[in-house]
One Martini backbone bead per residue (centre of mass of N, CA, C, O) as a GRO file, in nm:
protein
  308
    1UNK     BB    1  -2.148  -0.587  -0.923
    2UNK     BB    2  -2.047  -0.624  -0.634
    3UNK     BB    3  -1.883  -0.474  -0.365
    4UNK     BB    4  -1.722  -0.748  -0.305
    5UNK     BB    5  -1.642  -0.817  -0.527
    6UNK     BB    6  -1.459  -0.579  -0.624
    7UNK     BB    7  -1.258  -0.617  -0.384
    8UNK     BB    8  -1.174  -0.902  -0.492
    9UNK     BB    9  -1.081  -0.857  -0.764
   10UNK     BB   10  -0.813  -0.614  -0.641
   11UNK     BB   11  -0.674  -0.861  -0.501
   12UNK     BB   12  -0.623  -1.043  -0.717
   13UNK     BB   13  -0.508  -0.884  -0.903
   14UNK     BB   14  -0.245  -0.830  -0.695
   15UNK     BB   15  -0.171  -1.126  -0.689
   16UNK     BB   16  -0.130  -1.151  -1.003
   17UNK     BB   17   0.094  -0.949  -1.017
   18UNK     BB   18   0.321  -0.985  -0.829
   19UNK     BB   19   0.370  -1.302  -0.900
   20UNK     BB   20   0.518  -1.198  -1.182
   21UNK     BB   21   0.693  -0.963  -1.103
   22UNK     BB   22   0.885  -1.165  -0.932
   23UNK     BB   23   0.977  -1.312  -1.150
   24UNK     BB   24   1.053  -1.049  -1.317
   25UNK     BB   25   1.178  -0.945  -1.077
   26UNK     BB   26   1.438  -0.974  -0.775
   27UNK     BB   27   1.362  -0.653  -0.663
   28UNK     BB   28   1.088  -0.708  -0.590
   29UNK     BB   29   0.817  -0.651  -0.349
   30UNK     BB   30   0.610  -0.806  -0.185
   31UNK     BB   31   0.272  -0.871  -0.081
   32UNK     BB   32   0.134  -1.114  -0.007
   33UNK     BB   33  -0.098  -1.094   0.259
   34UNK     BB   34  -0.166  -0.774   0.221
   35UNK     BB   35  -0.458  -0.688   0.104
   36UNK     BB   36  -0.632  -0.607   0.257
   37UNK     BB   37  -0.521  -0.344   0.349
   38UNK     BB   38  -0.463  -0.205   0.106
   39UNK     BB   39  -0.781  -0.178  -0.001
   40UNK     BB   40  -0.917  -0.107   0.258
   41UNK     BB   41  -0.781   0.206   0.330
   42UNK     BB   42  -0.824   0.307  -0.025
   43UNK     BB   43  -1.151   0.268  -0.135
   44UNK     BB   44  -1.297   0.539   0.042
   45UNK     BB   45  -1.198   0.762  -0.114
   46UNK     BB   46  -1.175   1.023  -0.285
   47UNK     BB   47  -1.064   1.181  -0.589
   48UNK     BB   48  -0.938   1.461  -0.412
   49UNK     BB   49  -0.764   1.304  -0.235
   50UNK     BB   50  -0.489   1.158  -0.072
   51UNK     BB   51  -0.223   0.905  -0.124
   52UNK     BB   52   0.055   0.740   0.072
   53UNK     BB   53   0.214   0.453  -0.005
   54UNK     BB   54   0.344   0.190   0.052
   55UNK     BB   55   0.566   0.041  -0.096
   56UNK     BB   56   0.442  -0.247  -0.071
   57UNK     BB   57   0.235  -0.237  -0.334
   58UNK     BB   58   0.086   0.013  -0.454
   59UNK     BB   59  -0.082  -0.045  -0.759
   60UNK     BB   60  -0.396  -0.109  -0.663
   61UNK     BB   61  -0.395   0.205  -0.558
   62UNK     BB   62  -0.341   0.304  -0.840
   63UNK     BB   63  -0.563   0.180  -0.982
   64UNK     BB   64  -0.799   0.239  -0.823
   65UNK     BB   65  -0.749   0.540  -0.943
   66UNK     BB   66  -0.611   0.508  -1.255
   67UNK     BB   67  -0.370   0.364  -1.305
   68UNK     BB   68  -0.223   0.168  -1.524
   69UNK     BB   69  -0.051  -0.093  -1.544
   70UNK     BB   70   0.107  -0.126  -1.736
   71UNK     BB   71   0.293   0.150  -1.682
   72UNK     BB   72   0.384   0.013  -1.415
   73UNK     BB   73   0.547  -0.221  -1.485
   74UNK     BB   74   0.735  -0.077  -1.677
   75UNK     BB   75   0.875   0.011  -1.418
   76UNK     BB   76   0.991  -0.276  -1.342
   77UNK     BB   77   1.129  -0.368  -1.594
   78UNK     BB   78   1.261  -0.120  -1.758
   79UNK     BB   79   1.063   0.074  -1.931
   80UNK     BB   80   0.953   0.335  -2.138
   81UNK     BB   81   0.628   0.290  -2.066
   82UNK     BB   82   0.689   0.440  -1.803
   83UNK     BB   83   0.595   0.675  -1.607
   84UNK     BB   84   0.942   0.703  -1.550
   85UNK     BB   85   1.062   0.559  -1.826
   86UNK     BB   86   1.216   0.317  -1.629
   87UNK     BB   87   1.388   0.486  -1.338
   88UNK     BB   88   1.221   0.250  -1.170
   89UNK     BB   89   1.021   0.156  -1.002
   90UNK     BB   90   0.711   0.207  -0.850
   91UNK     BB   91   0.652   0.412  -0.577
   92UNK     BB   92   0.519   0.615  -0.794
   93UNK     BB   93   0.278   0.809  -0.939
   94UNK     BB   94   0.039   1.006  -1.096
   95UNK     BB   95  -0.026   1.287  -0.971
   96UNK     BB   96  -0.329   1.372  -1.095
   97UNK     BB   97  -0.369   1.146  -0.876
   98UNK     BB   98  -0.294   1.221  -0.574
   99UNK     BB   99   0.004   1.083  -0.544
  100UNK     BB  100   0.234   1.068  -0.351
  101UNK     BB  101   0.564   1.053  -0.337
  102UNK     BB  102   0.864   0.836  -0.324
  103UNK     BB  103   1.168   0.995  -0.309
  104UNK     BB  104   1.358   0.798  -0.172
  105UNK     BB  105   1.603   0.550  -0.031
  106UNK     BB  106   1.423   0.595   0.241
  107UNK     BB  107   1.202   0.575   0.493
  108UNK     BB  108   0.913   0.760   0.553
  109UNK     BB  109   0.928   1.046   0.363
  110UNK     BB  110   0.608   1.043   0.318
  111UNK     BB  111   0.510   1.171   0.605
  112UNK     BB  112   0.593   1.484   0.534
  113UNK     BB  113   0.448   1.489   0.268
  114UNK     BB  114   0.144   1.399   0.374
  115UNK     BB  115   0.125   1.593   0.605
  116UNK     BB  116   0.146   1.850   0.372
  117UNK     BB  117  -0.101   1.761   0.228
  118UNK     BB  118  -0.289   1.851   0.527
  119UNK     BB  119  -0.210   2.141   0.526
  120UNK     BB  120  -0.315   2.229   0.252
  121UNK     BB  121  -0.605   2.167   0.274
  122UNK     BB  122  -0.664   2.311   0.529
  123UNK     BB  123  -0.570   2.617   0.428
  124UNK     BB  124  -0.789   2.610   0.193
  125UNK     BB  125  -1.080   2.482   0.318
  126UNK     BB  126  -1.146   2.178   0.314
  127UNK     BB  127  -1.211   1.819   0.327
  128UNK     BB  128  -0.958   1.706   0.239
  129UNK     BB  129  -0.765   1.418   0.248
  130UNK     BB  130  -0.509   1.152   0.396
  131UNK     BB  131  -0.331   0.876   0.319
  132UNK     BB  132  -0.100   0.692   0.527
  133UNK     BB  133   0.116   0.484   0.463
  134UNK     BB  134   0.344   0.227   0.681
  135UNK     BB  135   0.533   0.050   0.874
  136UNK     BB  136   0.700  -0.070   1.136
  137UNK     BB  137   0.894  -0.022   1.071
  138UNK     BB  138   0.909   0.304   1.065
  139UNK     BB  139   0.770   0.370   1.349
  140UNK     BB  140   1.091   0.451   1.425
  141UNK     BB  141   1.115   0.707   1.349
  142UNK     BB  142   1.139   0.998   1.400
  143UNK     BB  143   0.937   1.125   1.140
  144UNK     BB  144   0.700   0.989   1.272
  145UNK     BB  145   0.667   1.163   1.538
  146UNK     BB  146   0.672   1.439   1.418
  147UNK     BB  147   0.416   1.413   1.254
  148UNK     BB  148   0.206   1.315   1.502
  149UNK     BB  149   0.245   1.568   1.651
  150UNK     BB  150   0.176   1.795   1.469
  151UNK     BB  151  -0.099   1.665   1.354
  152UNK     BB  152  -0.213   1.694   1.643
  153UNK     BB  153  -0.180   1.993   1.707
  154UNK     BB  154  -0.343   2.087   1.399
  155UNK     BB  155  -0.550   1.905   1.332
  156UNK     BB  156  -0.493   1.708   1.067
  157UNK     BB  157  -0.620   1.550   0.768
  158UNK     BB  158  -0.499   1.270   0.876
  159UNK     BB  159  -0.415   0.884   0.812
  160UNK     BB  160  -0.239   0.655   0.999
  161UNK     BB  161  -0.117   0.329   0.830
  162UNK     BB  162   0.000   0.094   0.965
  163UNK     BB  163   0.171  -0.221   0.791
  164UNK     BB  164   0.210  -0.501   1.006
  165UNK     BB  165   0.430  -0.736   0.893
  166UNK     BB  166   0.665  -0.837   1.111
  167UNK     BB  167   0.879  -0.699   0.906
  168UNK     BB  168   1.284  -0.559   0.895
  169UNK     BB  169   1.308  -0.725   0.674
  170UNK     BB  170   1.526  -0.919   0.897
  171UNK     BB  171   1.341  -0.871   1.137
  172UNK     BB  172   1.174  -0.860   1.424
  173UNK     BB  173   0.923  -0.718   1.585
  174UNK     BB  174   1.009  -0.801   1.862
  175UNK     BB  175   1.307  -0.665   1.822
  176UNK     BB  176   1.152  -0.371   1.817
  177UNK     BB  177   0.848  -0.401   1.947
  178UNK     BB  178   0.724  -0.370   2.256
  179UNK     BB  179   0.470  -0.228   2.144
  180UNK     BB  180   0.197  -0.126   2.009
  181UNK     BB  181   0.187   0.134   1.766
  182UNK     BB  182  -0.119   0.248   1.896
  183UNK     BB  183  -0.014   0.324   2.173
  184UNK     BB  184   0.107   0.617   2.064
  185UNK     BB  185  -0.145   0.798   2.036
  186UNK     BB  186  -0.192   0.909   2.285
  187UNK     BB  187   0.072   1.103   2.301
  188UNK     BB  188  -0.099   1.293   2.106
  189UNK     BB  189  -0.434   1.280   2.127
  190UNK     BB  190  -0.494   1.016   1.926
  191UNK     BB  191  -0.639   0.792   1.778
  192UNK     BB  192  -0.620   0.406   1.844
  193UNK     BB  193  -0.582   0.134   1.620
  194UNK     BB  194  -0.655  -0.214   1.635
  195UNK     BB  195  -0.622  -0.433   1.313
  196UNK     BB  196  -0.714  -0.670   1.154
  197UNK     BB  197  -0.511  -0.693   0.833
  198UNK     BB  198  -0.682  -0.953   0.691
  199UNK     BB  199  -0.947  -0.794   0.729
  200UNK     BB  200  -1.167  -0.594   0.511
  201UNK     BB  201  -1.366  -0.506   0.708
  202UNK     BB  202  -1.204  -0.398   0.946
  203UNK     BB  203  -1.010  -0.193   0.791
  204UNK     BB  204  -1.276  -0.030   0.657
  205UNK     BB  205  -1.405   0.071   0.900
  206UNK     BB  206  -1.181   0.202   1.059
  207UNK     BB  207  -1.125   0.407   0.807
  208UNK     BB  208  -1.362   0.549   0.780
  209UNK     BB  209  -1.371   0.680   1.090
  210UNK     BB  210  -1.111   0.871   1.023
  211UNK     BB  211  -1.220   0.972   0.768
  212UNK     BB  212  -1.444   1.116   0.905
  213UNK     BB  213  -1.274   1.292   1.114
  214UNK     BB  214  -1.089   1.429   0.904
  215UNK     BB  215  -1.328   1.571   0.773
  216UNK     BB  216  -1.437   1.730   1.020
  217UNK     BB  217  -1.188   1.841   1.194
  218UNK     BB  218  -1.047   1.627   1.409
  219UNK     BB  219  -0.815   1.494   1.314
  220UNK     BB  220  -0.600   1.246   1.347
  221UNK     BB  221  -0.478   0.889   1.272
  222UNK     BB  222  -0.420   0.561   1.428
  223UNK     BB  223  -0.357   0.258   1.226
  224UNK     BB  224  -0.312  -0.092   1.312
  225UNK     BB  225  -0.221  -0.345   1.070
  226UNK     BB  226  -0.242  -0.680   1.118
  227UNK     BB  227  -0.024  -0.891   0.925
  228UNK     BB  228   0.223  -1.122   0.696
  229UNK     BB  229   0.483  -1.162   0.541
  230UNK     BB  230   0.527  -1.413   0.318
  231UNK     BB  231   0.747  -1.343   0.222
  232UNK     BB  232   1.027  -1.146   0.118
  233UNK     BB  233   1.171  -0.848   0.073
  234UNK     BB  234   1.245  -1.004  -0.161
  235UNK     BB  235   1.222  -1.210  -0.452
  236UNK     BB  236   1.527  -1.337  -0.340
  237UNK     BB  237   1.486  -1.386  -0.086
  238UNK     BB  238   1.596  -1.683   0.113
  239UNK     BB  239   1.529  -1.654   0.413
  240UNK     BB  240   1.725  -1.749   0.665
  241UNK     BB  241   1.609  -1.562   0.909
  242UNK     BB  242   1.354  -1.762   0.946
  243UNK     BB  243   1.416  -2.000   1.145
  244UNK     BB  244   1.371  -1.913   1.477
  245UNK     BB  245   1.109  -1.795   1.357
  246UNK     BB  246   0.826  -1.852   1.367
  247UNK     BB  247   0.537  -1.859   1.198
  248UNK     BB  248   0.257  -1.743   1.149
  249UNK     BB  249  -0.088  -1.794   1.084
  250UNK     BB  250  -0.197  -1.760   0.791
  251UNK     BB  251  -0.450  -1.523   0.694
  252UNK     BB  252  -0.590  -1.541   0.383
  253UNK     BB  253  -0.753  -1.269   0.256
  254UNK     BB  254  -0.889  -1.419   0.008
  255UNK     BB  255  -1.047  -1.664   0.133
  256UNK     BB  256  -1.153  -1.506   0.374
  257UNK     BB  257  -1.330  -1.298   0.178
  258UNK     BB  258  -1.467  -1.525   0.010
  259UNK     BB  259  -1.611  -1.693   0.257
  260UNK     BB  260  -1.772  -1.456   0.353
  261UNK     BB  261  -1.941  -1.375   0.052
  262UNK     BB  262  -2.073  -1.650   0.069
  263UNK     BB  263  -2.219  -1.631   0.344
  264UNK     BB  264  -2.340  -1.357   0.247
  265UNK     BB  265  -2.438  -1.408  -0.054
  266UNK     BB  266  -2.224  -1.260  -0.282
  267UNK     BB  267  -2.130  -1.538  -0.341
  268UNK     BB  268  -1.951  -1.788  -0.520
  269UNK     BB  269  -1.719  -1.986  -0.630
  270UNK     BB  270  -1.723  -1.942  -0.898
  271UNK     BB  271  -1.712  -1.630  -0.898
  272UNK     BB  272  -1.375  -1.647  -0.778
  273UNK     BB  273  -1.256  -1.787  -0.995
  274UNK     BB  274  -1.368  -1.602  -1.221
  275UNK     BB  275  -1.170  -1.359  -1.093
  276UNK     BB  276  -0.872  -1.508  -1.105
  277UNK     BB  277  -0.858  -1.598  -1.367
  278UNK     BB  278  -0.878  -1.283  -1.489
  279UNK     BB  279  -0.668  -1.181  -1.361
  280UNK     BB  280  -0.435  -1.377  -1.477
  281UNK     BB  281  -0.507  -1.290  -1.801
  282UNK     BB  282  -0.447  -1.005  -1.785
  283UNK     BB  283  -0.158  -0.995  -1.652
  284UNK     BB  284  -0.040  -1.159  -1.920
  285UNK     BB  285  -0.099  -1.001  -2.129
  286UNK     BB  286   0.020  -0.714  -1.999
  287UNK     BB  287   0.311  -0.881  -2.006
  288UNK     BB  288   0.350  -0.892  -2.318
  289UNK     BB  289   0.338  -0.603  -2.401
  290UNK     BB  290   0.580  -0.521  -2.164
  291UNK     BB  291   0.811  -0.707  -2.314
  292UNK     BB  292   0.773  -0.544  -2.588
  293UNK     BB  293   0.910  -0.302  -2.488
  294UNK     BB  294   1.157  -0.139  -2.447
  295UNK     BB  295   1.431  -0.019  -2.317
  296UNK     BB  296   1.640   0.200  -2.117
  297UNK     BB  297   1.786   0.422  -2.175
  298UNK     BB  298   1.985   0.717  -2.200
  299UNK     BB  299   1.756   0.936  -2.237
  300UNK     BB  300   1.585   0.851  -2.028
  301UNK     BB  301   1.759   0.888  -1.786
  302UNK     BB  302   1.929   1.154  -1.854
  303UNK     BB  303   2.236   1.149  -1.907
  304UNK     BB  304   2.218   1.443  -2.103
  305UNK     BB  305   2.165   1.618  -1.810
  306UNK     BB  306   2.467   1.548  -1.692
  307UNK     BB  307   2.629   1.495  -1.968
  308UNK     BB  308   2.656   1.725  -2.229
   0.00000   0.00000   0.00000
């Protein structure tokens, strides 16, 4: 399989996840229309990166990784099959594979953890380095730009990507970002770079060219991945408060990556097909196994350790 058909797969198979899961949870955040960032920026990490990803639909970088589906799954439904015993929705992935945790009930906590885990890459004197994504609504709060001053005043080997996707929550981005979110590096004396987040190899492109300087010990940078949120914020969410603000006219990023590589000759549309086939069919089996496991009861909870 060529490397774009396999980047296509990873795509696939996340809307393929999404879609169900969406169905199967109404507090399940989509993901659709965003996966070329997310794929894109998170494919060529070594094994012994870390990387911190973005709430919205972590999985596909976590499966990327090595991950189970099923086990991440089982923690959306609240199965004792999961990571995490079904305490949780999976916003958290398997440690052993190098994935910052996502700890807290508010956005951006993870900016100071993965920004300390490139600070201890820095002191151990490796070449590891640190990918972190995450929202535009968030790169309002405080601690995005405590983070990216330290970082940039230390040189830490990290990777900072805006994954820009025109809301927060309910809010569109017109109501809170006067400027792009990219024009902010300059402040830090760090590179700033926009780039469209629906284009699978524009994102691939400059997250290589980042990780590369921060592999190099030449300090951090941002990337700011302009992309689309197809649905709302959460899988029940109405969206009555789309009524005044027009959507963008959305470049779906499967379709757009689907035509690149059949113009450059890597794939034809049987073989597209036969990729969304397999993975509606994978995530089907997968869902029915993990529907069939327990629901998480109170020893998995722990409440036995709150109240012995």
């Amino acid at each position: 399989m060529s490397e774009g058909l396999r980047l296509y797969g990873w795509m696939a198979l996340s809307r393929a996840l999404d879609e169900v899961l969406c169905a199967a949870n109404p507090r399940w955040f989509p993901s659709a229309g965003e996966e070329a960032t997310m794929v894109g920026a998170f494919c060529d990490l070594r094994a012994d990166d870390a990387i911190a990803a973005h709430y919205r639909d972590p999985l596909v970088i976590y499966m990327m990784r090595g991950a189970e589906m099923a086990r991440l799954a089982a923690q959306v439904l609240g199965k004792v099959g999961g990571y995490n015993k079904g305490r949780s929705v999976p916003f958290t992935g398997p440690v052993d594979l190098h994935i910052v945790p996502w700890v807290a009930g508010d956005l951006g906590t993870s900016l100071g953890i993965a920004t300390g885990a490139a600070l201890a890459f820095q002191q151990e004197g490796s070449d590891r380095i640190c990918v972190c994504s995450f929202g535009d609504g968030t790169a309002n709060r405080g601690d995005f730009h405590e983070n990216l001053n330290l970082a940039a005043s230390w040189r830490l080997p990290i990777v900072y990507v805006c994954q820009h996707n025109g809301w927060a929550i309910s809010q569109p981005a017109s109501d809170y970002l006067p400027a792009p979110v990219a024009h902010r590096a300059a402040g830090y004396g760090m590179p700033g770079v926009e780039v469209d987040g629906n284009d699978l190899d524009a994102v691939r492109r400059v997250t290589t060219e980042a990780i590369k300087r921060a592999r190099e010990g030449k300090g951090p940078s941002l990337i700011e991945a302009r992309t689309w949120r197809a649905k709302g914020h959460w899988a029940a969410d109405p969206q009555d408060y789309r009524g005044i603000h027009a959507d963008m006219p959305m470049a779906d990023p499967l379709v757009r990556y689907g035509d690149q590589l059949i113009q450059r000759g890597e794939a034809s549309a049987s073989d597209l097909e036969r990729l969304c086939d397999a993975a509606r069919a994978t995530v089907m089996s997968m869902l029915a196994t993990v529907k069939a496991l327990p629901d998480t009861g109170e020893a998995e909870l722990g409440l036995d350790e709150i109240h012995p």
